[in-house]
C-alpha positions in Angstrom: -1.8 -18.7 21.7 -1.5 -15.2 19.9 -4.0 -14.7 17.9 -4.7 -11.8 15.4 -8.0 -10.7 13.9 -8.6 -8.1 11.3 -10.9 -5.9 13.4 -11.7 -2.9 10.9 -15.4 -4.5 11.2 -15.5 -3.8 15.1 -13.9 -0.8 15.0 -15.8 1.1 12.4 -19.2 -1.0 12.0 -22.1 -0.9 14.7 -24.2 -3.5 13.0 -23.4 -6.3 10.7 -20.5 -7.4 10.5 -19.0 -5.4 13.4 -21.4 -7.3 15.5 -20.3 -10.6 14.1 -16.6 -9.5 15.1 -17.1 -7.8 18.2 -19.0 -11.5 19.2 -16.3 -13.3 17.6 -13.4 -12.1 20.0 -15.6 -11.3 23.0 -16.6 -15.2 23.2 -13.5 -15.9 22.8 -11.6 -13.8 25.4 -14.5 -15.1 27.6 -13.9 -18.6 27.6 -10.3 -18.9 26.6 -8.9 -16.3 28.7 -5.6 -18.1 28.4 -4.7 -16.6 24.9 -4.0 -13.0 23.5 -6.6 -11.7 20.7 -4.7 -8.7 19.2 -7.0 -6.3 17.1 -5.6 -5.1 14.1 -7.7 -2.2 12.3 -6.7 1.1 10.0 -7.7 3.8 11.8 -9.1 4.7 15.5 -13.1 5.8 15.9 -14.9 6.0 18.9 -16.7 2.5 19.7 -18.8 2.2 23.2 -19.1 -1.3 21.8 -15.4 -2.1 21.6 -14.5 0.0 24.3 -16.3 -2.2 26.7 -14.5 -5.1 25.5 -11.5 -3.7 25.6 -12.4 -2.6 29.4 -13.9 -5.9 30.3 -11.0 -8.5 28.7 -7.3 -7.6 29.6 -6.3 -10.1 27.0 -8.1 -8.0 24.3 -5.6 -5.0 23.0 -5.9 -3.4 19.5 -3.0 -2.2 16.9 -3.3 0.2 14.2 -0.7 1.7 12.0 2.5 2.9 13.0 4.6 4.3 10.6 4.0 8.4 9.2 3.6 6.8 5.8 0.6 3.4 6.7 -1.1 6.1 9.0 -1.6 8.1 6.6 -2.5 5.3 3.6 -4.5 3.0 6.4 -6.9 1.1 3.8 -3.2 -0.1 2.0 -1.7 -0.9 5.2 -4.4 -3.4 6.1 -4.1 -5.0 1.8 -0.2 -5.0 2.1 1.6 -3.6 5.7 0.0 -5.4 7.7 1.1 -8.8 7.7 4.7 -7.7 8.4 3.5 -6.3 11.2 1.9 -9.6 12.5 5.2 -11.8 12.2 6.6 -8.9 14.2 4.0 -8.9 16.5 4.7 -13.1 17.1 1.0 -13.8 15.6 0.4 -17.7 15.6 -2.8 -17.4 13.4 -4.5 -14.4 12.0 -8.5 -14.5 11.5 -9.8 -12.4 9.1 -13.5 -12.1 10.3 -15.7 -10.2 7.2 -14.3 -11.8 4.2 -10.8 -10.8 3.5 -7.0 -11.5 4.4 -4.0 -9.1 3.4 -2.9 -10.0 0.1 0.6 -10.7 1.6 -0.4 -12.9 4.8 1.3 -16.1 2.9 4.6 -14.0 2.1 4.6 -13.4 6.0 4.4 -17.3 6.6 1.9 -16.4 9.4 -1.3 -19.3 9.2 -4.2 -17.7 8.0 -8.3 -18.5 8.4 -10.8 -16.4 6.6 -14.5 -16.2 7.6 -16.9 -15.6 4.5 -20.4 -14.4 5.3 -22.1 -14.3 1.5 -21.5 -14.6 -1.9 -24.6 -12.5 -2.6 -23.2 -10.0 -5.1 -22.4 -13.0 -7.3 -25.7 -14.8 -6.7 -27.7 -11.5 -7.3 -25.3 -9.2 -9.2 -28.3 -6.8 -9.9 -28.5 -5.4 -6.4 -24.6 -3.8 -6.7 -22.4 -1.7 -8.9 -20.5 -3.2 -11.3 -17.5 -1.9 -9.8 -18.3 -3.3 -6.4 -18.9 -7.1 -7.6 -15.4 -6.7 -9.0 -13.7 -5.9 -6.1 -15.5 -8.1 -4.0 -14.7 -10.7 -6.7 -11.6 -10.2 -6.4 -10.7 -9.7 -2.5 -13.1 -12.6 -1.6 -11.4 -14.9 -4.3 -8.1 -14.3 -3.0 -8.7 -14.6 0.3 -10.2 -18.2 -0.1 -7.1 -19.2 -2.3 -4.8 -18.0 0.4 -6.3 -18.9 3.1 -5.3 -22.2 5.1 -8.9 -22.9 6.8 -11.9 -20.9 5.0 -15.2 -20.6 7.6 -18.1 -20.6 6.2 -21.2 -19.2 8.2 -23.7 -21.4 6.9 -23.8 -24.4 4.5 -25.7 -22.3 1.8 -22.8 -19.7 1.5 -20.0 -23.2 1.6 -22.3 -24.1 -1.3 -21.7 -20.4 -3.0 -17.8 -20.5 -2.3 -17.2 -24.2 -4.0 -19.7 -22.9 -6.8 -18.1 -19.6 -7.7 -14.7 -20.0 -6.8 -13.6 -23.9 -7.3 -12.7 -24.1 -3.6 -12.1 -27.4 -2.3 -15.0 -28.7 0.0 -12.3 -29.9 2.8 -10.8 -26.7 3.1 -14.2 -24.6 4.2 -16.2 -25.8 7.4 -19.4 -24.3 8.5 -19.8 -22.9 12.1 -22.8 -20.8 12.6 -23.2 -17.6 14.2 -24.7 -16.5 17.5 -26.3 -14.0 18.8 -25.6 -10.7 21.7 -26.5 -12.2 25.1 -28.9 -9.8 25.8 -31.3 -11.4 23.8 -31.3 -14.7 25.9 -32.2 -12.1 28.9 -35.8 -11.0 29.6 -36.3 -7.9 29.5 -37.2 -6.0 32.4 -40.7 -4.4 32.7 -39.6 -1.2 33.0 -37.7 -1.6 30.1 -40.4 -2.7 27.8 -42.4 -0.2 29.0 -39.8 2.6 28.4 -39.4 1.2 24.5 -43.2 1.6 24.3 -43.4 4.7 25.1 -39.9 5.6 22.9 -41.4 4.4 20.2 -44.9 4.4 20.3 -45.3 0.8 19.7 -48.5 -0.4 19.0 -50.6 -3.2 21.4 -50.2 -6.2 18.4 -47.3 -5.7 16.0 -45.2 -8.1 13.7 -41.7 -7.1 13.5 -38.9 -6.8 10.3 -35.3 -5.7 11.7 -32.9 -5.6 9.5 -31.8 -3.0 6.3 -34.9 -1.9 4.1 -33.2 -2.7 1.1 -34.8 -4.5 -2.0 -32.8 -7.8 -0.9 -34.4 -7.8 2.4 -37.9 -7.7 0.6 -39.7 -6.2 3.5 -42.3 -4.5 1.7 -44.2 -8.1 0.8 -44.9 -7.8 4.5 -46.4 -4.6 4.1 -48.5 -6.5 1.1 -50.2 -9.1 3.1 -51.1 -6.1 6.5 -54.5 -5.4 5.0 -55.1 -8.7 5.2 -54.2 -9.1 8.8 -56.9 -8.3 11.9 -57.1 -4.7 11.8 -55.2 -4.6 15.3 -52.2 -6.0 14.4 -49.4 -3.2 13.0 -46.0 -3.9 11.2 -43.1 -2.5 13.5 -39.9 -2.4 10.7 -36.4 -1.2 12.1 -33.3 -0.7 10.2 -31.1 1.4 8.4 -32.9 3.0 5.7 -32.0 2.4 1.7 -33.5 3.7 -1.3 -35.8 1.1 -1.1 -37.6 2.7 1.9 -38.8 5.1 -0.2 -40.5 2.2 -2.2 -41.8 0.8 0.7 -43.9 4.2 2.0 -45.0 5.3 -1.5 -47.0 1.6 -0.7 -47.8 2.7 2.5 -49.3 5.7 1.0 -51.0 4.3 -1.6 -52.7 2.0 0.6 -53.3 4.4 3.5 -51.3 2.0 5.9 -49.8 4.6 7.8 -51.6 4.3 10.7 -50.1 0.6 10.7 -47.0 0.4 9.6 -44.1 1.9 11.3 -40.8 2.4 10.3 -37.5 3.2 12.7 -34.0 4.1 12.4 -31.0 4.5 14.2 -32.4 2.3 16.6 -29.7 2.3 19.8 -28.6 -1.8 20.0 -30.3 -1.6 23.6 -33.3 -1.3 22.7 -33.9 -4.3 20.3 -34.4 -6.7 22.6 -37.1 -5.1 24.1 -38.6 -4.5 20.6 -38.2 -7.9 19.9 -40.0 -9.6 23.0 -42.9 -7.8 22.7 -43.6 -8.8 19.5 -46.5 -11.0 18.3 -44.4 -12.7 15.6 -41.1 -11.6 13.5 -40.9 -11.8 9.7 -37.5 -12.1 8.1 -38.8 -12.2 3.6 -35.4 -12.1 2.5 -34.5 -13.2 -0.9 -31.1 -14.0 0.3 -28.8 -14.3 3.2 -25.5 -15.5 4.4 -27.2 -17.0 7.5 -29.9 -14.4 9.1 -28.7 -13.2 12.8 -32.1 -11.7 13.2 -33.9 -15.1 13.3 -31.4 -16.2 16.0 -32.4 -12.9 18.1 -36.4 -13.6 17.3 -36.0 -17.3 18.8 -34.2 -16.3 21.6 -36.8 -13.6 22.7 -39.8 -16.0 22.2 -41.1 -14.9 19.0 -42.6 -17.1 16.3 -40.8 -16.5 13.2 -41.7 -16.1 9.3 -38.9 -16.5 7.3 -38.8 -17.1 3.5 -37.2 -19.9 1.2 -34.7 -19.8 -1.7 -31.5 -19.4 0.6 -30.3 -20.3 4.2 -32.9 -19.1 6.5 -34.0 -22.9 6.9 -30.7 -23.5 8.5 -31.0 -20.4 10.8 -34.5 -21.1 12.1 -34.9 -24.7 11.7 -38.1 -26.8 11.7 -40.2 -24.9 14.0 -40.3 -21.7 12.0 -43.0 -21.5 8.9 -41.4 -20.4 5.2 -42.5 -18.6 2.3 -42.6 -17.9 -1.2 -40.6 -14.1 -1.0 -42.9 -13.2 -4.1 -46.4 -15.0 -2.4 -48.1 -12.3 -0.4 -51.0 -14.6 -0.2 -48.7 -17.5 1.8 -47.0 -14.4 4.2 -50.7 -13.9 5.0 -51.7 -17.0 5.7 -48.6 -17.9 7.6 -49.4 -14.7 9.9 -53.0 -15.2 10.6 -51.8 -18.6 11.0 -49.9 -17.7 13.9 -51.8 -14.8 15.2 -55.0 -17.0 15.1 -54.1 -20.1 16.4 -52.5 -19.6 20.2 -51.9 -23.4 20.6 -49.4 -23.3 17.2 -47.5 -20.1 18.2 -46.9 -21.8 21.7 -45.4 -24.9 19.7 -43.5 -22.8 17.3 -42.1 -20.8 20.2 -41.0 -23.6 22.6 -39.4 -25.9 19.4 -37.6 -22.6 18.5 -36.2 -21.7 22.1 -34.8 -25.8 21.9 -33.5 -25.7 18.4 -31.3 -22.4 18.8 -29.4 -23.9 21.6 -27.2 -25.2 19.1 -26.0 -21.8 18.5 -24.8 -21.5 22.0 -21.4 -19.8 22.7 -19.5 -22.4 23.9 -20.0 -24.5 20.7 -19.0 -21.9 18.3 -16.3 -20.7 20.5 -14.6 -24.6 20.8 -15.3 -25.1 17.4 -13.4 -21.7 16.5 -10.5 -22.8 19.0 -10.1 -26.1 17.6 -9.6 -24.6 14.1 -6.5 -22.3 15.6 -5.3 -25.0 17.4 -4.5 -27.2 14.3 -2.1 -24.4 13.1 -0.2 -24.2 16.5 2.6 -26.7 17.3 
């Protein structure tokens, strides 16, 4: 098979949603070496990420604009000039991996699946502009309606699509995410050792990765640390909002800065590290499409503390403990519950490490490959 991907995600994002994509096409190229993935993206930037792929997979070639006039307009090529550049290009089915197709993709009779992530910015409009929830509106809308197979990356955001936009139920199917090998890996000593010293990680932290943005609701964590053993820091890492400014005015005010840390621009190598040396991993978020950083947690042997009200339940399963995001006195409990009580963060750890084989590789991979091969004679 030929198969296209819009690839502006793994081209230009380093977290995210380039993740997501880069994973996408890497398992892919991995396991069905067979087919061609062509990478279709606006414009060229410098990607160690995608470069490796593109090193490490022959079958793996990218595509950006050709013509003086799409080179120059590259965010219009990949709404309208793109898709007569995939019949061209012999494309059997075109994925687009972070929520949109080319508004012409049906014109150019090529089959067309869309993977949506979230419908946050309808669910909880107050965390975007007014202008962004339109266009999102309106690009995620379309690309459902156009779309012959939607994915949707957990059941919570299937419910969101067939709530907000009227989609048929048979048309979307759910098939989870995964997460970077390297967090299935153990860390090497050396390694951990080397991240301790980086960043001056503490003997006992819990650990929050992920954007500090209101959403993510990280600073009821930092609530519930004075009621913690005095030993035990908070270790947050992630790209930082204004929110984070919200967050250390607390910090201040509380004279926590002695036990709460906060990192940027943390290099991708590095989490793993972070992660497996971590006495427990909190994930508060008011709302998510699915919640990668649960996956990563379970895979590094961490016991995890999510909260309820969207999909996290899905990403972590039974063995993780869920609260309240506006209860600082159940985050608390849950964390001296866990920090307490060694025989129940061994449980929690070894039913986590079973239930997040489901997430494995080869079953999203299959389950992607059997969706292609539907639209291919």
């Amino acid at each position: 098979m030929k198969i296209g991907f819009d690839a502006k995600r793994a081209v230009q994002n380093y977290t995210g949603l380039g993740n997501y994509s880069r994973y996408i096409v890497e398992i892919l190229a991995q396991l069905y070496p067979e087919n061609n993935y062509i990478l279709y993206a606006p414009r060229k930037k410098r990607n160690e990420q995608l470069n490796h792929l593109l090193e490490t997979y022959k079958q793996i070639k990218t595509v950006y604009p050709v013509q003086f006039i799409w080179r120059k307009l590259s965010s219009l090529w990949r709404v309208w000039g793109m898709s007569s550049q995939l019949k061209d290009d012999g494309i059997q089915v075109f994925h687009g991996l972070s929520n949109e197709l080319p508004l012409t993709i049906k014109k150019a009779g090529v089959k067309s699946v869309v993977t949506i992530h979230d419908l946050i910015f309808l669910r909880f409009p107050q965390y975007y502009k007014p202008i962004d929830r339109k266009i999102y509106t309106y690009k995620f809308r379309k690309a459902c309606e156009n779309a012959d197979q939607i994915i949707a990356i957990s059941a919570c955001t299937k419910r969101d699509i067939i709530d907000f936009f009227g989609i048929a139920e048979d048309k979307i199917k759910v098939v989870y995410q995964g997460c970077d090998d390297t967090f299935r890996k153990e860390a090497s000593p050396e390694k951990k050792a080397e991240v301790r010293t980086t960043y001056h990680l503490p003997e006992r932290y819990i650990l929050n990765v992920g954007s500090i943005e209101e959403r993510k609701n990280v600073l009821l964590v930092a609530q519930a640390v004075d009621r913690l053993p005095q030993d035990t820091h908070l270790v947050i890492v992630g790209k930082r909002t204004a929110y984070t400014q919200e967050v250390e005015a607390f910090i201040r005010e509380h004279h926590l800065q002695e036990r709460i840390h906060i990192y940027s621009n943390v290099p991708f190598n590095d989490l793993p590290a972070i992660y497996q040396q971590a006495e427990a991993f909190v994930y508060p978020s008011r709302y998510e499409g699915f919640g990668i950083p649960i996956i990563e947690a379970l895979h590094s042997n961490v016991p995890v503390v999510g909260a309820t009200g969207s999909c996290l339940e899905e990403a972590g399963g039974p063995s993780c403990m869920y609260v309240h995001p506006d209860s600082v006195d159940e985050m608390a409990e849950a964390l001296n519950d866990i920090l307490s009580n060694t025989a129940k963060r061994q449980e929690m750890i070894a039913h986590g490490k079973a239930f997040v084989k489901q997430f494995s590789k080869e079953k999203q991979a299959a389950e992607l490959m059997n969706i292609y091969r539907q639209f291919v004679d």
